[in-house]
Every structure is written in C-alpha cells, then in structure tokens.
C-alpha positions in Angstrom: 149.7 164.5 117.2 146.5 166.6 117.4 145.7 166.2 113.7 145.6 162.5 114.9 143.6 162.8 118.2 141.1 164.9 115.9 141.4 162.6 113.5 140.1 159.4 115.4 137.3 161.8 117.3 135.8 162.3 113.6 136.0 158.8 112.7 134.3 158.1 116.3 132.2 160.4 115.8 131.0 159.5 112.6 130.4 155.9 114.2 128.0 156.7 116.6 125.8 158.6 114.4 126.2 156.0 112.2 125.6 153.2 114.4 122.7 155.1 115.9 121.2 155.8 113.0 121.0 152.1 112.0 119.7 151.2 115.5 117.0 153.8 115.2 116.0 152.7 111.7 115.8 149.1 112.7 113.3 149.6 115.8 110.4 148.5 113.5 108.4 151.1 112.8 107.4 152.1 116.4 108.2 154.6 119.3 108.7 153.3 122.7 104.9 155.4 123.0 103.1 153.2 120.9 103.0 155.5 117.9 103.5 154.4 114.6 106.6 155.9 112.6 106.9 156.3 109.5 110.4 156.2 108.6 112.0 156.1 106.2 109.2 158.3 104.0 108.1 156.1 100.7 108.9 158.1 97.7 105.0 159.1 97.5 104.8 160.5 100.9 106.9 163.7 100.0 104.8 164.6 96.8 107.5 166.1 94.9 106.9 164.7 91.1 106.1 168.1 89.9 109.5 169.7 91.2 112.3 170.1 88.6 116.0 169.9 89.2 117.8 167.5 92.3 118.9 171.1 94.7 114.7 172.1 94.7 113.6 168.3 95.3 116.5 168.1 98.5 115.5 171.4 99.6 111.6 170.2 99.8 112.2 166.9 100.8 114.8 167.9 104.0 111.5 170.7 105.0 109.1 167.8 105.1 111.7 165.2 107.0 114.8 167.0 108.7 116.7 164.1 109.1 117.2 164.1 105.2 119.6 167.0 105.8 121.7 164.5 108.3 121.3 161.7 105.6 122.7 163.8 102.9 125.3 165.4 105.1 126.5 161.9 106.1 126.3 161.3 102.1 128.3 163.9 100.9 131.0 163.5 103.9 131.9 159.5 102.5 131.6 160.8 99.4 134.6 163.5 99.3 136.3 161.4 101.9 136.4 158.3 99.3 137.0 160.9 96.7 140.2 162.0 98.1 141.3 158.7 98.6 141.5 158.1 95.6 142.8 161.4 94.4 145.5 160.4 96.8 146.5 157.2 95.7 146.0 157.9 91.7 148.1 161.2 92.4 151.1 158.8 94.3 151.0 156.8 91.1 151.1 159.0 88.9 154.2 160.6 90.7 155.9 157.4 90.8 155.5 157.1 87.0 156.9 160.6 86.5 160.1 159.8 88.8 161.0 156.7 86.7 160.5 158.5 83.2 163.8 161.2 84.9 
C-alpha cells in the first residue's frame, strides 16, 4: 500500500513539474517585470560547436542554463521508465512462450 501511495505522489509529482514547465515556457517570452526572456536558448546562444563528445557539450550547456539539468533529468526519468515497460512486457512474453514449449 505504501509502494502505491509513493507511487501516485511520483506520478503527481512529475505532473506539476511537467505541467509547470509547459506553463512557464508558454508565457511568451516575457517576465511579469517586463524583461525579455530568452528561453528556450537557440542552439547558437550556448557556443559549443568546438566541444567534442555529448557528456562535455551537457556539462557546458546545463553551466550556461540550469534548467538544462531539470530538462535532462526529466528526459532520462521517461526514458528508463518507458524502458522498463517494455522490458516488462517483452520479458512476460517471452515467459509465456517458454511455459507453452514445457
């Protein structure tokens, strides 16, 4: 029952940000202030064409906009969420194959 309570505050929490995030992004470019925003960066903004290999670019582009380490924490969370998904269901499958081969 906890796993579950746990459960559903991760997916609620995941929401929010989410849903946040969208809100934010959608404002129009900017702040209640009067200041303009420039989010997202274009690609030419973070001056990283010289830097070799994807970890240094992330590393330089999250120092010059924080939020990229959200964004790719956000990323990588769907990503081995849908990965074990379908690990799951491939692995059920698979084991229903095996049981009817006995």
């Amino acid at each position: 029952m906890e796993f579950m309570k746990l459960r559903s505050a991760i997916i609620l929490l995941n929401f929010v940000l989410l849903s946040t995030t969208f809100v934010y992004a959608g404002e129009g470019g900017t702040d209640p202030h009067g200041a303009n925003i420039n989010f997202p960066p274009s690609f030419a903004d973070y001056h990283d064409a010289d830097i070799q290999g994807v970890p240094a670019i992330l590393r330089h582009r999250i120092s010059h906009t924080p939020f990229n380490l959200v964004a790719s924490l956000i990323f990588w969370q769907q990503f081995f969420t849908h990965f074990s998904v379908v690990n799951s269901f491939t692995t059920h499958i698979s084991g229903k194959r095996n049981t009817k081969k006995k």
